[in-house]
C-alpha positions in Angstrom: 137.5 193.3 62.5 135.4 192.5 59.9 132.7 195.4 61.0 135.4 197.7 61.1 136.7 196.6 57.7 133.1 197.2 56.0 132.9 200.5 57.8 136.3 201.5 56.1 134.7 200.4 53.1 131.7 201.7 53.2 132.2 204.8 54.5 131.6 207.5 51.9 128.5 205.7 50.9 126.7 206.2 54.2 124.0 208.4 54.7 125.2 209.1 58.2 129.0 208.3 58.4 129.3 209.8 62.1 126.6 207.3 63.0 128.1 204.8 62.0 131.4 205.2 63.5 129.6 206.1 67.2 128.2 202.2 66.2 131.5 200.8 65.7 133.0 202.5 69.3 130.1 201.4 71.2 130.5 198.1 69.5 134.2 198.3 70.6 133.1 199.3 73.8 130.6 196.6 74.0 133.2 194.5 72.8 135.8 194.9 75.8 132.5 194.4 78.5 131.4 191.0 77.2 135.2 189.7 76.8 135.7 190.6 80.7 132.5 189.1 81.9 132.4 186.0 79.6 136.2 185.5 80.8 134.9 185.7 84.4 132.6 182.8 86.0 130.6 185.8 87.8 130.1 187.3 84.8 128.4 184.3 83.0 125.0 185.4 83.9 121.9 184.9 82.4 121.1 188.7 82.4 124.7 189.1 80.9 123.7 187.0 77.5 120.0 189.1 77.7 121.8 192.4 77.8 125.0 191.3 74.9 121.4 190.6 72.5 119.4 193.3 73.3 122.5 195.4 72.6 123.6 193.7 69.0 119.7 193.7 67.9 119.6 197.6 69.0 122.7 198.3 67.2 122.1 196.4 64.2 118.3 198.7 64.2 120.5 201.8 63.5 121.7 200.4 60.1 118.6 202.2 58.1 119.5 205.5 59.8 123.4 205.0 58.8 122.5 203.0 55.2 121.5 204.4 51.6 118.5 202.8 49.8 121.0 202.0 47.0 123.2 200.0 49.7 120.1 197.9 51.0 119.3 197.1 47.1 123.3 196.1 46.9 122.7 194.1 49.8 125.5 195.7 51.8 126.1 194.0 54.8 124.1 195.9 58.1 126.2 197.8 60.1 126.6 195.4 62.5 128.0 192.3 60.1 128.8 189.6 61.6 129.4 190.9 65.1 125.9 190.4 65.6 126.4 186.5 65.9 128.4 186.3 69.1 125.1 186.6 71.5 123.5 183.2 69.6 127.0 181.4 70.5 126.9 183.0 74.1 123.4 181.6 74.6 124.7 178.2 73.7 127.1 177.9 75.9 125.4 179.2 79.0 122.1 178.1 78.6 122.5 175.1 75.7 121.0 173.9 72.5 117.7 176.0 73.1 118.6 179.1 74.6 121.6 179.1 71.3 119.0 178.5 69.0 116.2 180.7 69.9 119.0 183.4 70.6 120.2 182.8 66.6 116.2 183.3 65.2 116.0 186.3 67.1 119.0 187.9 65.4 117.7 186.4 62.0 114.4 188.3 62.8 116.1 191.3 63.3 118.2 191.3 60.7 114.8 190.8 58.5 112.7 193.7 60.1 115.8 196.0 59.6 116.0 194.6 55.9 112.2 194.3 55.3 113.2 192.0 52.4 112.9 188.0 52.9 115.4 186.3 50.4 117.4 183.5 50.4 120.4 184.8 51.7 118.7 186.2 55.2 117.3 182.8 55.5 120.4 181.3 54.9 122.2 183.5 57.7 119.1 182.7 60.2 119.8 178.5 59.5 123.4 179.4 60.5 122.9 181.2 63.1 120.4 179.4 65.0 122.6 176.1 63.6 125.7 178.0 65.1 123.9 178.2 68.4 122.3 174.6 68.6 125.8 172.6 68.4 127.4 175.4 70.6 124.8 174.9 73.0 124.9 171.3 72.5 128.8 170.8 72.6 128.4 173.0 76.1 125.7 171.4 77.6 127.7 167.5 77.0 131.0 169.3 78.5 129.4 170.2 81.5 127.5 167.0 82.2 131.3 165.8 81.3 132.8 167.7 84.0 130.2 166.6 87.1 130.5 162.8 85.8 134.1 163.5 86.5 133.9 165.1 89.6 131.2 162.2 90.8 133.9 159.5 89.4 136.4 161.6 91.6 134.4 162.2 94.8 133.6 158.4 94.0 137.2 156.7 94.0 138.2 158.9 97.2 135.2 157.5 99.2 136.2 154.0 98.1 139.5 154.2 98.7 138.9 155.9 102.2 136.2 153.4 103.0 138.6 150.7 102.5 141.1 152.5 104.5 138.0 152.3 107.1 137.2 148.7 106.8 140.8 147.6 107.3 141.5 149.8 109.9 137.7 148.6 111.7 138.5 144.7 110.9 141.9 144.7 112.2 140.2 146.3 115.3 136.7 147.2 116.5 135.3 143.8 114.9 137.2 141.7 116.0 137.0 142.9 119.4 133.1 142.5 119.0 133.7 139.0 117.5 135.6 138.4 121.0 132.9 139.7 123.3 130.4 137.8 121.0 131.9 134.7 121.3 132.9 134.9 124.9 129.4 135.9 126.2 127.7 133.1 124.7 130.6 131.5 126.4 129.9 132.9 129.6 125.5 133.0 129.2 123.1 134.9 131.7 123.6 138.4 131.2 127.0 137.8 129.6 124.7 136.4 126.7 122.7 139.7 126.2 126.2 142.1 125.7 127.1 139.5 123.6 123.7 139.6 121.5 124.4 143.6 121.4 128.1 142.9 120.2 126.7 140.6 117.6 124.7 142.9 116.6 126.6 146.1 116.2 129.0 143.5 114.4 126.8 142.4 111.8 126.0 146.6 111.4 129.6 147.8 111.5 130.5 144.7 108.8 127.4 146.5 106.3 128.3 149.8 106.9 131.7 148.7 105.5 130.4 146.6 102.7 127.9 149.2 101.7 128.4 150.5 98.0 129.6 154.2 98.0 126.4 156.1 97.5 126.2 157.2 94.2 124.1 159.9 91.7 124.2 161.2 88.6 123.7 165.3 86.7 120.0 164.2 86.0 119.6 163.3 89.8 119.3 159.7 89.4 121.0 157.5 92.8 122.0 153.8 93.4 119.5 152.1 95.6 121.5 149.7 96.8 124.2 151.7 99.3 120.6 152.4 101.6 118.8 148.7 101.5 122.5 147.2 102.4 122.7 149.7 105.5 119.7 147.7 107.0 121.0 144.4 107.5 121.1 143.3 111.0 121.3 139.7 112.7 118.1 138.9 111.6 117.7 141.1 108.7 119.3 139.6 105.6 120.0 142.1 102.8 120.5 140.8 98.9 121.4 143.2 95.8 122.3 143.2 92.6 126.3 143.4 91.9 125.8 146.6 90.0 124.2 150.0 90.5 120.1 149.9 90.5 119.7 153.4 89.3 116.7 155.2 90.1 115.3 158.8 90.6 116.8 159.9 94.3 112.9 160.7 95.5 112.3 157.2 94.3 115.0 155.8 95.9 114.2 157.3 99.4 110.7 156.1 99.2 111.6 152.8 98.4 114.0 152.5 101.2 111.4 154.4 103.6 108.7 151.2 102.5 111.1 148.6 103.7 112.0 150.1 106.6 108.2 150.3 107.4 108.1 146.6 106.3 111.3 145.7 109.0 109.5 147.8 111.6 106.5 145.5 111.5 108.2 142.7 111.6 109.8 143.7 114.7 106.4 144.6 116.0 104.4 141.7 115.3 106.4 138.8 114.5 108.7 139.3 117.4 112.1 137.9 116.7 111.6 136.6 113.4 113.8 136.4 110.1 113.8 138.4 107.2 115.0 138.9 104.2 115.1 141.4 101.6 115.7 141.2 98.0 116.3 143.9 95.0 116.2 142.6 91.9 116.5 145.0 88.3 114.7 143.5 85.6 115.8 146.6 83.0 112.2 148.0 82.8 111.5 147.8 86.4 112.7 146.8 89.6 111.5 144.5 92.3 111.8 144.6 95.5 110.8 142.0 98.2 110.3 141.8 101.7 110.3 138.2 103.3 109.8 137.4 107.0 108.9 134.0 108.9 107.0 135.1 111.3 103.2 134.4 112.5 101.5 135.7 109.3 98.6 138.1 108.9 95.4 136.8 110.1 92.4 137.7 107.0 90.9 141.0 107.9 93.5 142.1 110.2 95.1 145.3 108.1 91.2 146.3 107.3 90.5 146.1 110.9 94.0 148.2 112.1 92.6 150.6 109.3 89.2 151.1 110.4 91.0 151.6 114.2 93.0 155.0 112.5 96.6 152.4 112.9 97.6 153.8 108.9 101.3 152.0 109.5 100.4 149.9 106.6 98.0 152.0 104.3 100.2 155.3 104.0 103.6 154.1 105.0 103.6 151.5 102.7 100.6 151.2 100.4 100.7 154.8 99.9 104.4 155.3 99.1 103.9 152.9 96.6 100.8 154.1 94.9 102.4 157.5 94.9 105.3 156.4 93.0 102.7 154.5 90.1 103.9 151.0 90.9 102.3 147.7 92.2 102.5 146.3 95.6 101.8 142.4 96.0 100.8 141.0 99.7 101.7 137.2 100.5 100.3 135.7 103.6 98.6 133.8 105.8 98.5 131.8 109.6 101.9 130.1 110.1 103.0 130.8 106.5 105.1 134.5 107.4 104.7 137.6 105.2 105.9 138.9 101.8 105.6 142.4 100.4 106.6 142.2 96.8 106.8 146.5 95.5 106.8 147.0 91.5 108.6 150.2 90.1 108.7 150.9 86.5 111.6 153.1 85.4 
């Protein structure tokens, strides 16, 4: 409105009055195209916010074919006024505080090469305008990383509440028949004492699927670590974390779960059916994470030598996981004395 107003104006002034009212239709025009598409979730493209800028910067070039010298000396507004400023605030909100700002100086640097005068006023309008664009894009960007911390808080308090509905529903049936056939094997013994070593088993995995923490991320792809290192307790495999979430980069979290499982595998493989234990501990700046068994121990020289034989279990599963993601690894062991892994990551 207030381009058509300065039209109305300004309109027996104008060198080229017919120009400038074929601006102000396709301005109209141009007008009714971005409303539709900006009002549309298909229409908020990218290329949609390139075109609308392209378009209000070629417009706004006409103004020294439609304007007098006298009305640039006057410092009459360009033919395009203030209409010119909606692309900066569409750039905000699409594609945040950057794309609204950059989108606001290029409109201020058209406005100057169709002025080809630098004063205080233009550099006035480009602080507002690329201003106008950074808190749009700003206010935009924090109301969508509003909406998926809802959504996640949503998807979250269904998957508790149906896990729960689970774990009652499991405990009032399948576990306790396992505690049954358990307790009645061992009861029993022979080969009534091996089904019941499976249903202890399958117990102590049902009872940590349950107790598992829903798995959890966040918009800039961080997950909890705990949910997968609490899925790995077994009989012999005992599993300690943290009360709250141990937030970490999801790759990050995947490799540190992948290094303990390697860890658990050898313990299977070489210490037969001994214990072990694993800890997660979050120390703010970094995390810990140990891996205890108390088995036989690692004889000296006897990963260099399963090296040198091309056996890499330990180098790349475990060694290298951890190198790749920067942190520390710490090996504890010896004859009769079991083995600890002890893996540093620094946040």
């Amino acid at each position: 409105m207030f381009a058509l107003g300065n039209a109305i104006v300004h309109h027996e002034e104008y060198g080229r009055p017919w120009l400038a009212w074929t601006v102000m239709g396709a301005m109209a025009v141009w007008s009714a195209f971005t409303v539709y598409a900006y009002s549309r979730e298909n229409g908020r493209r990218p290329w949609v916010v390139t075109a609308d800028l392209a378009v209000a910067c070629g417009l706004m070039s006409l103004s020294p074919l439609i304007m007098t010298d006298a009305q640039f000396l006057y410092n009459v507004p360009l033919i395009t006024t203030i209409w010119a400023c909606n692309p900066a605030v569409a750039a905000g909100a699409l594609g945040g505080q950057v794309a609204g700002a950059l989108s606001g100086m290029v409109i201020g640097l058209s406005t100057y090469l169709n002025r080809h005068a630098l004063t205080v006023d233009l550099v006035r309008d480009v602080v507002l305008l690329a201003g106008a664009g950074l808190v749009v894009g700003m206010a935009s960007s924090t109301a969508r990383r509003s909406a998926v911390r809802l959504a996640q808080a949503l998807r979250t308090e269904a998957a508790t509440a149906e896990r729960e509905r689970l774990a009652r529903s499991i405990h009032d049936g399948v576990l306790q028949v396992l505690a049954r056939v358990r307790k009645r094997g061992l009861e029993l013994g022979g080969e009534a004492a091996e089904l019941a070593e499976l249903a202890g088993e399958q117990e102590v995995a049902l009872r940590s699927l349950v107790a598992a923490a829903p798995t959890e991320s966040t918009v800039d792809g961080d997950a909890d670590l705990r949910p997968a290192l609490q899925l790995l307790a077994t009989p012999r495999v005992q599993v300690s974390t943290p009360a709250t979430q141990v937030m970490l980069p999801a790759a990050t979290a995947v490799e540190l779960t992948a290094v303990v499982r390697e860890a658990l595998s050898n313990v299977d493989k070489h210490a037969g059916g001994a214990k072990a234990w694993v800890l997660l501990e979050d120390l703010g700046q970094e995390v810990v994470l140990s891996v205890r068994d108390d088995g036989p121990g690692i004889p000296d020289g006897r990963l260099a030598s399963a090296e040198a034989e091309g056996r890499m279990g330990v180098a790349q599963s475990i060694r290298g996981r951890v190198e790749a993601l920067r942190g520390t690894l710490e090996l504890q062991t010896g004859p009769g004395e079991g083995t600890e892994w002890e893996v540093r990551v620094y946040r």
